[in-house]
mmCIF file of the N, C-alpha and C atoms, coordinates in Angstrom:
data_MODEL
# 
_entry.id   MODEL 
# 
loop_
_atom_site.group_PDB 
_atom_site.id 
_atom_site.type_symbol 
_atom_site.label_atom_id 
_atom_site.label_alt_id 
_atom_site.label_comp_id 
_atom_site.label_asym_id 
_atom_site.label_entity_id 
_atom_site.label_seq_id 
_atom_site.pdbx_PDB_ins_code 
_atom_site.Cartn_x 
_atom_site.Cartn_y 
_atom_site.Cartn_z 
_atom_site.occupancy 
_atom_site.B_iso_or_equiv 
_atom_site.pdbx_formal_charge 
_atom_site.auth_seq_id 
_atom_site.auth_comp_id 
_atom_site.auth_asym_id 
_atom_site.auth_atom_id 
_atom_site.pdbx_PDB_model_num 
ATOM 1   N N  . UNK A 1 1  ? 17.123  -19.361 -2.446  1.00 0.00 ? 1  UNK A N  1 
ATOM 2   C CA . UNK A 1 1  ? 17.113  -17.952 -2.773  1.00 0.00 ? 1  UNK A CA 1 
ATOM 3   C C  . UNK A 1 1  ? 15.791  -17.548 -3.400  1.00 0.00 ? 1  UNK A C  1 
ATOM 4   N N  . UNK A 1 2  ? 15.265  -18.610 -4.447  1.00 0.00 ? 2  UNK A N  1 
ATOM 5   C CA . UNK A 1 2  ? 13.740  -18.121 -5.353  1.00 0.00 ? 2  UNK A CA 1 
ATOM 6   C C  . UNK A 1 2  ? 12.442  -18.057 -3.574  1.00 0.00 ? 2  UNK A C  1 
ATOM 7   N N  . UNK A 1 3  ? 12.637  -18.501 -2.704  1.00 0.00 ? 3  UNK A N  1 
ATOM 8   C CA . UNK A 1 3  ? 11.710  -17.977 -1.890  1.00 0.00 ? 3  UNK A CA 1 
ATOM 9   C C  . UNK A 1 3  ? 12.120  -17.259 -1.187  1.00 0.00 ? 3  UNK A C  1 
ATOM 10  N N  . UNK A 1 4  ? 13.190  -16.300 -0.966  1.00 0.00 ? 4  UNK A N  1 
ATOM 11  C CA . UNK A 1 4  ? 13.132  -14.984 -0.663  1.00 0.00 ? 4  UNK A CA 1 
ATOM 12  C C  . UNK A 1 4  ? 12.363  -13.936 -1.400  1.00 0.00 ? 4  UNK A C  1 
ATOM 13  N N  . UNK A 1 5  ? 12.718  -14.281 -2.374  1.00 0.00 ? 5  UNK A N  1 
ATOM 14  C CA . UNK A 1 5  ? 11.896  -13.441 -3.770  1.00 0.00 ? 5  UNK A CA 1 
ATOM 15  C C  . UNK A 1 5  ? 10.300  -13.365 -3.482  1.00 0.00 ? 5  UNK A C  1 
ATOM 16  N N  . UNK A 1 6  ? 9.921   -14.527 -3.159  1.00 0.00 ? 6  UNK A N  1 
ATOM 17  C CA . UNK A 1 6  ? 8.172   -14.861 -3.162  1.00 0.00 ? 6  UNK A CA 1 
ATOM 18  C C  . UNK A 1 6  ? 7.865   -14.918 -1.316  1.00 0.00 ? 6  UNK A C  1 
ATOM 19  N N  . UNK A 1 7  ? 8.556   -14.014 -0.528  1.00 0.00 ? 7  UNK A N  1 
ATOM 20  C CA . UNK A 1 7  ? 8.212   -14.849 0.776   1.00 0.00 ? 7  UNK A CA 1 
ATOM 21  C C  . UNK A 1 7  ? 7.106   -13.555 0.972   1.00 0.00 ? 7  UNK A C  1 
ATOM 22  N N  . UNK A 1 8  ? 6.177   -13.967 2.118   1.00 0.00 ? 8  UNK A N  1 
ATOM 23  C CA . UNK A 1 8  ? 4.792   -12.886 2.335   1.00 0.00 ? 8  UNK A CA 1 
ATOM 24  C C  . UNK A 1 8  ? 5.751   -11.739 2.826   1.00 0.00 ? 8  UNK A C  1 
ATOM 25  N N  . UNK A 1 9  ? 7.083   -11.938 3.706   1.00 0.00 ? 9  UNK A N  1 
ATOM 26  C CA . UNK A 1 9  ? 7.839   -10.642 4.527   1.00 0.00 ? 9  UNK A CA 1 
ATOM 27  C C  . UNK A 1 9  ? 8.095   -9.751  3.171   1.00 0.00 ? 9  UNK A C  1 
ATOM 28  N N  . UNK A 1 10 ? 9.156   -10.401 2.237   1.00 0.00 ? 10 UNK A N  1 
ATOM 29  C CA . UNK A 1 10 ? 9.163   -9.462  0.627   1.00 0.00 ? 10 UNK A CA 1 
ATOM 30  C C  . UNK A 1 10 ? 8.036   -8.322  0.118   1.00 0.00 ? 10 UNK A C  1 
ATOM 31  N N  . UNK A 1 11 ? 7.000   -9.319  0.255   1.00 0.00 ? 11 UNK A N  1 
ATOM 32  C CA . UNK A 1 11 ? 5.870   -8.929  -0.172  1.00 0.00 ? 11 UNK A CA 1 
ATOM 33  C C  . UNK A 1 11 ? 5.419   -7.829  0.558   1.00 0.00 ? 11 UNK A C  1 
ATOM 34  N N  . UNK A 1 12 ? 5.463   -8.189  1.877   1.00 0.00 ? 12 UNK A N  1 
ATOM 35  C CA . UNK A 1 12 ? 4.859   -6.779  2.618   1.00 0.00 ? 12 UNK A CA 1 
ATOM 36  C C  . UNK A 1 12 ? 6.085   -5.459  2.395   1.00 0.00 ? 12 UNK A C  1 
ATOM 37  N N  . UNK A 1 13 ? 6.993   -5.915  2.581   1.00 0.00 ? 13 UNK A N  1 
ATOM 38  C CA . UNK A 1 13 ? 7.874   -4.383  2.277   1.00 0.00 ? 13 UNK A CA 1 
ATOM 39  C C  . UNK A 1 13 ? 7.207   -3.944  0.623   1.00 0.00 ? 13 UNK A C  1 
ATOM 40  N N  . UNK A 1 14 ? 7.384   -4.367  -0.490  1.00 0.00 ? 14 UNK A N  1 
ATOM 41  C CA . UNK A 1 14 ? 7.146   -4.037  -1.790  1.00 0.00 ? 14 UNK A CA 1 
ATOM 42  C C  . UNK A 1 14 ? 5.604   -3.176  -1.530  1.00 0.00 ? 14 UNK A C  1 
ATOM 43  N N  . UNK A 1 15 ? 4.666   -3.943  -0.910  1.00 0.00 ? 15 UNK A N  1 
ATOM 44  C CA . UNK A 1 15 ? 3.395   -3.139  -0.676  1.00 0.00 ? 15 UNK A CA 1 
ATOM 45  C C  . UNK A 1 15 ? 3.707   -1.946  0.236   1.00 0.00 ? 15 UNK A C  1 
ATOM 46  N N  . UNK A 1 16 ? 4.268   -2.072  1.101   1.00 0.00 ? 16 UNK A N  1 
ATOM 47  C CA . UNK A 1 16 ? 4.286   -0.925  1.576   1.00 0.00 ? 16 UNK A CA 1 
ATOM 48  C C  . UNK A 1 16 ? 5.556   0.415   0.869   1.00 0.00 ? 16 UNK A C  1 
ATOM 49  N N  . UNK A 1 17 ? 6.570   -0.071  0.437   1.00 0.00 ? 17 UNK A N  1 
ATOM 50  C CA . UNK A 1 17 ? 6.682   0.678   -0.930  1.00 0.00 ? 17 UNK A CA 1 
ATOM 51  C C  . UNK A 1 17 ? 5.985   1.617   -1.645  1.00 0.00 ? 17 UNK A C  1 
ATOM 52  N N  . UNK A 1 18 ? 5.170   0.296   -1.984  1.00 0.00 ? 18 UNK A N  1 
ATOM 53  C CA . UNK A 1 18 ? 4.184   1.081   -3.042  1.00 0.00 ? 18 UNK A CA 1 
ATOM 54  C C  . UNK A 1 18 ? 2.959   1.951   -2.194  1.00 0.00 ? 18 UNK A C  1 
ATOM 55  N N  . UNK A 1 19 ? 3.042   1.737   -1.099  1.00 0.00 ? 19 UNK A N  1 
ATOM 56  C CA . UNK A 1 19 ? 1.631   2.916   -0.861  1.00 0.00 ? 19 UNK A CA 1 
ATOM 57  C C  . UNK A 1 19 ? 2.433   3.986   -0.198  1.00 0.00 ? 19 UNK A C  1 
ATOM 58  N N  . UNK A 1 20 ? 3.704   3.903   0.205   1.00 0.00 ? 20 UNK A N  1 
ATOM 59  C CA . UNK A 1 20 ? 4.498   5.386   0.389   1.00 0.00 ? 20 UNK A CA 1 
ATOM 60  C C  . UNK A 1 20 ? 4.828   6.296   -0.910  1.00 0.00 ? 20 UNK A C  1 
ATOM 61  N N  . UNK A 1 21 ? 4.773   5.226   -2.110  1.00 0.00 ? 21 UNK A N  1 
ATOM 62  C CA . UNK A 1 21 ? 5.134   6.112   -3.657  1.00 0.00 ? 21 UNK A CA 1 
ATOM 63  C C  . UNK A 1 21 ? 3.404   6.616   -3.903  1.00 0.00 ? 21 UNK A C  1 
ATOM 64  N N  . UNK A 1 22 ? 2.548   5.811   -3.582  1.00 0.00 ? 22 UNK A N  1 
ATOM 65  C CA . UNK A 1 22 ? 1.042   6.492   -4.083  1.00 0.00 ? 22 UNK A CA 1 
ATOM 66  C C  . UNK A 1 22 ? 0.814   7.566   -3.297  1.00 0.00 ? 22 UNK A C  1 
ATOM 67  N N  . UNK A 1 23 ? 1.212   8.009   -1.643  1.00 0.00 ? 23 UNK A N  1 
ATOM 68  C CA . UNK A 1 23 ? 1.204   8.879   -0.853  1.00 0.00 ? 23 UNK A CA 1 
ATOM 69  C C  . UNK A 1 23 ? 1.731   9.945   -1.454  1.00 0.00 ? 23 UNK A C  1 
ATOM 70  N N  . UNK A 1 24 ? 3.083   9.831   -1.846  1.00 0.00 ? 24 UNK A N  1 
ATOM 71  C CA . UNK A 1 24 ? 3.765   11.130  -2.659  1.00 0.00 ? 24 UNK A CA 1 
ATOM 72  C C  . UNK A 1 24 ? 3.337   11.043  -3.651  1.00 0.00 ? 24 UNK A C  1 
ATOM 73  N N  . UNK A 1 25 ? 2.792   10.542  -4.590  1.00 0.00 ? 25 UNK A N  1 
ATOM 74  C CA . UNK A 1 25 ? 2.123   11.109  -5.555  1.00 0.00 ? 25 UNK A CA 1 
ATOM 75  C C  . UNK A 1 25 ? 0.711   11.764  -5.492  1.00 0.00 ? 25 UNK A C  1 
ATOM 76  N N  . UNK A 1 26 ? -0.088  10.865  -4.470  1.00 0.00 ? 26 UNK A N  1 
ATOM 77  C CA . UNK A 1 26 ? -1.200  11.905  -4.227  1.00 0.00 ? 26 UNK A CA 1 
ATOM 78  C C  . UNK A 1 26 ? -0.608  13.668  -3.674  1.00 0.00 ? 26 UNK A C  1 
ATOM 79  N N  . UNK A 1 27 ? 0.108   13.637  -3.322  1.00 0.00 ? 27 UNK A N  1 
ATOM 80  C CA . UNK A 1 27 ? 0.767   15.080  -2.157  1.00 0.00 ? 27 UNK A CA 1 
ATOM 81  C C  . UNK A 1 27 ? 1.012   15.830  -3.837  1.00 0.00 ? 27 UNK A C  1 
ATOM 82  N N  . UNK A 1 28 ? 1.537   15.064  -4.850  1.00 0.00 ? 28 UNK A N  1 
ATOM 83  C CA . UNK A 1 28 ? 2.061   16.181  -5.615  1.00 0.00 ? 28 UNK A CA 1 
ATOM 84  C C  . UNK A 1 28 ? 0.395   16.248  -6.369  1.00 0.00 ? 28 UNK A C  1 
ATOM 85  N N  . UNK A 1 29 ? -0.023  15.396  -6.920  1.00 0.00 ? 29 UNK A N  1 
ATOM 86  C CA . UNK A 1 29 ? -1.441  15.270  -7.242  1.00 0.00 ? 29 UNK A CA 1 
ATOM 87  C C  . UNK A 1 29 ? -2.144  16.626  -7.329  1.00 0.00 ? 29 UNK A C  1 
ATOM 88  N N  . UNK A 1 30 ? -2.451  16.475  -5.970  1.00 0.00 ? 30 UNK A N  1 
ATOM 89  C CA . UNK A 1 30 ? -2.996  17.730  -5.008  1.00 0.00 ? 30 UNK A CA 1 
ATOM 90  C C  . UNK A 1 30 ? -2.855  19.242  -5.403  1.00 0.00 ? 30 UNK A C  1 
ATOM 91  N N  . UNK A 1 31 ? -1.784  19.356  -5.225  1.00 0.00 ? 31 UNK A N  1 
ATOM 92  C CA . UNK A 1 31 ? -0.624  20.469  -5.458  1.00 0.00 ? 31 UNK A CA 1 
ATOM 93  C C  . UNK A 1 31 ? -0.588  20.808  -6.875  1.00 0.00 ? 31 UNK A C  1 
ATOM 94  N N  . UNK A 1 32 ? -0.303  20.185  -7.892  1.00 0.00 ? 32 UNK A N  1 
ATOM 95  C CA . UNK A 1 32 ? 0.160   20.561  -9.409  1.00 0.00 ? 32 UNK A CA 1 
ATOM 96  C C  . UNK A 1 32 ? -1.141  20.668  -10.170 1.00 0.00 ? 32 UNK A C  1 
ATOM 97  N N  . UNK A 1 33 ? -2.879  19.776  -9.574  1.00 0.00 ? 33 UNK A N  1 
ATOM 98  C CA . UNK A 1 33 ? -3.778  19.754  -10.554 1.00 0.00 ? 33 UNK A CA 1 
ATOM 99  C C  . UNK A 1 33 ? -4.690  19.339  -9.743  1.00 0.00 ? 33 UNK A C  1 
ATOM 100 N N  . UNK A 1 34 ? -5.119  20.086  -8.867  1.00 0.00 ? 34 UNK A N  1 
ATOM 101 C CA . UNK A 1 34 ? -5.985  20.239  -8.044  1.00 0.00 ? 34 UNK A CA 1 
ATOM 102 C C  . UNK A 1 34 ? -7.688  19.871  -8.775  1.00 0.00 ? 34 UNK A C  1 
ATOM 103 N N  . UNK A 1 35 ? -7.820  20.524  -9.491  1.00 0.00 ? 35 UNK A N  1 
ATOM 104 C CA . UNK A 1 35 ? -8.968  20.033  -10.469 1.00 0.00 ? 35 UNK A CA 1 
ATOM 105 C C  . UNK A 1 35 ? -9.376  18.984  -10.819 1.00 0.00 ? 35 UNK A C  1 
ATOM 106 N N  . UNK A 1 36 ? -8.307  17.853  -11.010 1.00 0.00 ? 36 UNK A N  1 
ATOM 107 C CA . UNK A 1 36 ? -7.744  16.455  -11.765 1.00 0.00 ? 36 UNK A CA 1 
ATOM 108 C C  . UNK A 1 36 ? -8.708  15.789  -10.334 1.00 0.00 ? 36 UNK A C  1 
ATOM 109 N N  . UNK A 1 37 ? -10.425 15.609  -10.100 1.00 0.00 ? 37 UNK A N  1 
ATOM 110 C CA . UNK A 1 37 ? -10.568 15.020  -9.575  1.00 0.00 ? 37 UNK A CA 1 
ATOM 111 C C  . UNK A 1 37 ? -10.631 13.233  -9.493  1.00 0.00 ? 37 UNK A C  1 
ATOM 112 N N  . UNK A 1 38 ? -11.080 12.979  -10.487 1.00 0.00 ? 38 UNK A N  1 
ATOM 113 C CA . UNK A 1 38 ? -11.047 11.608  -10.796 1.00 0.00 ? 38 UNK A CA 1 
ATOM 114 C C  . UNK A 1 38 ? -9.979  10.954  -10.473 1.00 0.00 ? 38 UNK A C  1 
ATOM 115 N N  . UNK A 1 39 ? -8.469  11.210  -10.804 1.00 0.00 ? 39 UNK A N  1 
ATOM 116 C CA . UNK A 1 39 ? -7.611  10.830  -11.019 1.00 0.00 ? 39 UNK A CA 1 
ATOM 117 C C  . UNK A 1 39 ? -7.398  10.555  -9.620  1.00 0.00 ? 39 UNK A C  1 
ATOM 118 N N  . UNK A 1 40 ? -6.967  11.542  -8.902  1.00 0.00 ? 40 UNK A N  1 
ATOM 119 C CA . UNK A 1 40 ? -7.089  11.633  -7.192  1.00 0.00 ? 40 UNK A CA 1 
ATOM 120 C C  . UNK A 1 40 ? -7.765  10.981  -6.621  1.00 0.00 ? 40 UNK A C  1 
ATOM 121 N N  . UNK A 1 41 ? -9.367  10.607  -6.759  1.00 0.00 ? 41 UNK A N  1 
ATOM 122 C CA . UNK A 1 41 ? -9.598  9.628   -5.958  1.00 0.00 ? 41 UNK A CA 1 
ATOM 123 C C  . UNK A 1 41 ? -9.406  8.324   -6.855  1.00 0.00 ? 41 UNK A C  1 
ATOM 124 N N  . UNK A 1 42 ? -8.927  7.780   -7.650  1.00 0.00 ? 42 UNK A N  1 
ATOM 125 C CA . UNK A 1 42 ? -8.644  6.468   -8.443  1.00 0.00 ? 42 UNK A CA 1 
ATOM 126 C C  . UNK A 1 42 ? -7.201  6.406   -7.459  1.00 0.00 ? 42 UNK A C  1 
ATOM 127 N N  . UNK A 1 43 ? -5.897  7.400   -7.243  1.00 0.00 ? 43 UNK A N  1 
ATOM 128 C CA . UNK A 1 43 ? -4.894  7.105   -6.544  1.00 0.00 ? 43 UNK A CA 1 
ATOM 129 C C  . UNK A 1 43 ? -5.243  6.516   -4.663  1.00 0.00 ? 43 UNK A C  1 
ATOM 130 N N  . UNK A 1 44 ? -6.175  7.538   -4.494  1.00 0.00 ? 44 UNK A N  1 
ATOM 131 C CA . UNK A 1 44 ? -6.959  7.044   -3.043  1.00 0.00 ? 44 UNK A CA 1 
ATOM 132 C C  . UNK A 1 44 ? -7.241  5.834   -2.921  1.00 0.00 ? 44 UNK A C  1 
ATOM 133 N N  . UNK A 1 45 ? -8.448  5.566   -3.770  1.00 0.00 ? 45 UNK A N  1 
ATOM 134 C CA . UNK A 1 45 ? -8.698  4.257   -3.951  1.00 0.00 ? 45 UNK A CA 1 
ATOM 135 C C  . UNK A 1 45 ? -8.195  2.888   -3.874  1.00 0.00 ? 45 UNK A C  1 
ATOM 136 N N  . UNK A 1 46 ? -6.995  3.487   -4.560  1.00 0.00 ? 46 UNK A N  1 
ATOM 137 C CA . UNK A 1 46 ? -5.586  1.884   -4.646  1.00 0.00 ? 46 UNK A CA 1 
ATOM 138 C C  . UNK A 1 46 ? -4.983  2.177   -3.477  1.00 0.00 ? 46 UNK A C  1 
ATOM 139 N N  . UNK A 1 47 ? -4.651  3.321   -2.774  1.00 0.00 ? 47 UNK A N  1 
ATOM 140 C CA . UNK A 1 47 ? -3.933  3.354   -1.763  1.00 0.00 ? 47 UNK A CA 1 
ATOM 141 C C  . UNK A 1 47 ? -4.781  2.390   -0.449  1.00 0.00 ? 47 UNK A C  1 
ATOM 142 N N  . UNK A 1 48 ? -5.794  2.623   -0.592  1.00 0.00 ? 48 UNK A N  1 
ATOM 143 C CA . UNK A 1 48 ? -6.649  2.009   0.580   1.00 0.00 ? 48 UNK A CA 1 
ATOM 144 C C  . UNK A 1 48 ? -6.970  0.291   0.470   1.00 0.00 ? 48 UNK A C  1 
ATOM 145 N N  . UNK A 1 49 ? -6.803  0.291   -1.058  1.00 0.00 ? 49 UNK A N  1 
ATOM 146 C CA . UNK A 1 49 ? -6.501  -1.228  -1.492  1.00 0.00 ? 49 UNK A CA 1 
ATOM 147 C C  . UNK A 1 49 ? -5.354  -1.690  -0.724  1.00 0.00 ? 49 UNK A C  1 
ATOM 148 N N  . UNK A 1 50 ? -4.399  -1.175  -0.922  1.00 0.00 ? 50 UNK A N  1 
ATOM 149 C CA . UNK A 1 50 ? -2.999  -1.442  -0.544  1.00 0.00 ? 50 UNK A CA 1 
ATOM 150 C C  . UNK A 1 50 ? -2.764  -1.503  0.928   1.00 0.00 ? 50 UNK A C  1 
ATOM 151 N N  . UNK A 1 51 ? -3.633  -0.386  1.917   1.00 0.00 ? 51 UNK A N  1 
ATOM 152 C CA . UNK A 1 51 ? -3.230  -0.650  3.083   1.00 0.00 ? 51 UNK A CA 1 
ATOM 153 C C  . UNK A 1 51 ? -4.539  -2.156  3.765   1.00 0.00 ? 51 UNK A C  1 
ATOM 154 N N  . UNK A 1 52 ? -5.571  -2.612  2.746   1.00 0.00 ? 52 UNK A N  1 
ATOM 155 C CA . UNK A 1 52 ? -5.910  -3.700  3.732   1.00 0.00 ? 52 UNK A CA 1 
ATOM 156 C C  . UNK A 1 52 ? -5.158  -4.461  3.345   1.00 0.00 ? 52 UNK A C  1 
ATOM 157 N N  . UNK A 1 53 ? -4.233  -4.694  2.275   1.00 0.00 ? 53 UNK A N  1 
ATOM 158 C CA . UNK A 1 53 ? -3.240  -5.810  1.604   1.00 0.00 ? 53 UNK A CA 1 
ATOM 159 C C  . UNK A 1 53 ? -2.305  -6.042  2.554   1.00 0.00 ? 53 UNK A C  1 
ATOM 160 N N  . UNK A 1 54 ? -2.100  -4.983  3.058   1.00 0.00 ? 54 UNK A N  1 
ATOM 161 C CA . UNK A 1 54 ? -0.855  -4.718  4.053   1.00 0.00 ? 54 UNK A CA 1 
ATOM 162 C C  . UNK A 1 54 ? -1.678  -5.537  5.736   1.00 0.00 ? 54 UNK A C  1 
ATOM 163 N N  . UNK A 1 55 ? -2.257  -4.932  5.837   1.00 0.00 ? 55 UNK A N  1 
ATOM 164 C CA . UNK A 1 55 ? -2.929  -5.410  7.338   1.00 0.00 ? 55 UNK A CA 1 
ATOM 165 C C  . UNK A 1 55 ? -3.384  -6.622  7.043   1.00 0.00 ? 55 UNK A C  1 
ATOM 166 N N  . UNK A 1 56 ? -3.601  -7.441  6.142   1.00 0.00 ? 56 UNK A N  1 
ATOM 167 C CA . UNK A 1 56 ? -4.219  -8.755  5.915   1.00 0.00 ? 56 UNK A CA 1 
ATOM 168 C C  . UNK A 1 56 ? -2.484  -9.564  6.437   1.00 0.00 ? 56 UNK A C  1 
ATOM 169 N N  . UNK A 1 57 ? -2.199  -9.215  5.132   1.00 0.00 ? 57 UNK A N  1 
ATOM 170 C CA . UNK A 1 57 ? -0.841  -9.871  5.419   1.00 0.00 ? 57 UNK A CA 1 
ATOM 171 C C  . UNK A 1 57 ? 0.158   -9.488  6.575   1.00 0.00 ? 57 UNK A C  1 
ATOM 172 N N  . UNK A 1 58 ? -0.120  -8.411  7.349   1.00 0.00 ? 58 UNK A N  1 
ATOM 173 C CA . UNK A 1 58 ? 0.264   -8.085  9.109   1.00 0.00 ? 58 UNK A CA 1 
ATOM 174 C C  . UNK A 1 58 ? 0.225   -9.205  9.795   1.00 0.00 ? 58 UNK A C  1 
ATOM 175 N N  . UNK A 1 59 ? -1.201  -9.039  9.492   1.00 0.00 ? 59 UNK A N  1 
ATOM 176 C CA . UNK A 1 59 ? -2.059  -10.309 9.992   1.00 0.00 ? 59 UNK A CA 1 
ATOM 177 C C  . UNK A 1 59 ? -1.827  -11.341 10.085  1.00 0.00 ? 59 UNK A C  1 
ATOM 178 N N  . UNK A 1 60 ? -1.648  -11.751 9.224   1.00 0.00 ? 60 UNK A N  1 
ATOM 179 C CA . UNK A 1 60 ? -1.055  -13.493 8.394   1.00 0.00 ? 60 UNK A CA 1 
ATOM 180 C C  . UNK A 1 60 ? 0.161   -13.731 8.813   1.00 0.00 ? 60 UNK A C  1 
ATOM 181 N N  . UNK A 1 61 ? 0.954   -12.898 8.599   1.00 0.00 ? 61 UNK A N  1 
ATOM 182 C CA . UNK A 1 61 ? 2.698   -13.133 9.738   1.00 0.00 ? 61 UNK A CA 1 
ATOM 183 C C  . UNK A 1 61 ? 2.910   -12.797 11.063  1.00 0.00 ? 61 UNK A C  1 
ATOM 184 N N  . UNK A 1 62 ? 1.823   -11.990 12.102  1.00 0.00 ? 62 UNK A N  1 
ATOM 185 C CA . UNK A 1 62 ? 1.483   -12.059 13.165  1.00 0.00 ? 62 UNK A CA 1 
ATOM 186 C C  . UNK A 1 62 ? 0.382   -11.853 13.540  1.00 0.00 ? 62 UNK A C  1 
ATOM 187 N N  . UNK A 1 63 ? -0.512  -13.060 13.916  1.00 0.00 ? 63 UNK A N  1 
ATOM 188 C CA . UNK A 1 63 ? -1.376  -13.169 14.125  1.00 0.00 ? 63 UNK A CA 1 
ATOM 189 C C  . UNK A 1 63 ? -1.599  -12.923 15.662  1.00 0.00 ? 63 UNK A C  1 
ATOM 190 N N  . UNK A 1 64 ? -2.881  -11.650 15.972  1.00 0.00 ? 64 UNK A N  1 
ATOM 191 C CA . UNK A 1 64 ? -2.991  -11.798 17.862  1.00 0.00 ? 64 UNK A CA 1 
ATOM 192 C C  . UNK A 1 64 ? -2.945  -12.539 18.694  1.00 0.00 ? 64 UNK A C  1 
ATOM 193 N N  . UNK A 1 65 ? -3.046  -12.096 19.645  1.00 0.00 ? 65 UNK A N  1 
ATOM 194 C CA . UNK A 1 65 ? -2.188  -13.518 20.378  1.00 0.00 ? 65 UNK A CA 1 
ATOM 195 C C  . UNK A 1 65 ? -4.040  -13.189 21.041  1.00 0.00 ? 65 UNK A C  1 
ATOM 196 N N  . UNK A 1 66 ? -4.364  -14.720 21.209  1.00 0.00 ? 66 UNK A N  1 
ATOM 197 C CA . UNK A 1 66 ? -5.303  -14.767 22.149  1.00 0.00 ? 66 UNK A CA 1 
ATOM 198 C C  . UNK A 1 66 ? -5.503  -14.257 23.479  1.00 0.00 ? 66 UNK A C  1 
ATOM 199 N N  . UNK A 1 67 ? -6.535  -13.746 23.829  1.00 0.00 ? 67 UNK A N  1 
ATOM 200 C CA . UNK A 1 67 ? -7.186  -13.013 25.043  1.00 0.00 ? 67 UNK A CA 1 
ATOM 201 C C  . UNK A 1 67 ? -7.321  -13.788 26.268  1.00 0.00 ? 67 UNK A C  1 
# 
């Protein structure tokens, strides 16, 4: 059961989780404090962290199939 918890598949749902919750928060971001630039791109920032985290580890559990 403790490597369900730690398996890379876990892992990729939780990341991708988390960059659908940074998505809606940038959307409200936007919207409520438009001004608040810093903040907005610091949420960008991690989001784009998050999606090579995601495509690395895509990657890593299916790897292309040779040409």
């Amino acid at each position: 059961m403790d490597e369900n918890l730690h398996s890379p598949q876990r892992r990729l749902i939780e990341l991708r989780i988390e960059h659908a919750d940074l998505d809606n928060l940038i959307d409200r971001n936007a919207l409520d404090r438009p001004s608040d630039d810093l903040s907005l791109r610091r949420l960008k920032k991690r989001r784009l962290l998050l999606r090579d985290q995601i495509s690395r580890l895509e990657t890593e559990l299916d790897p292309p199939e040779p040409a």
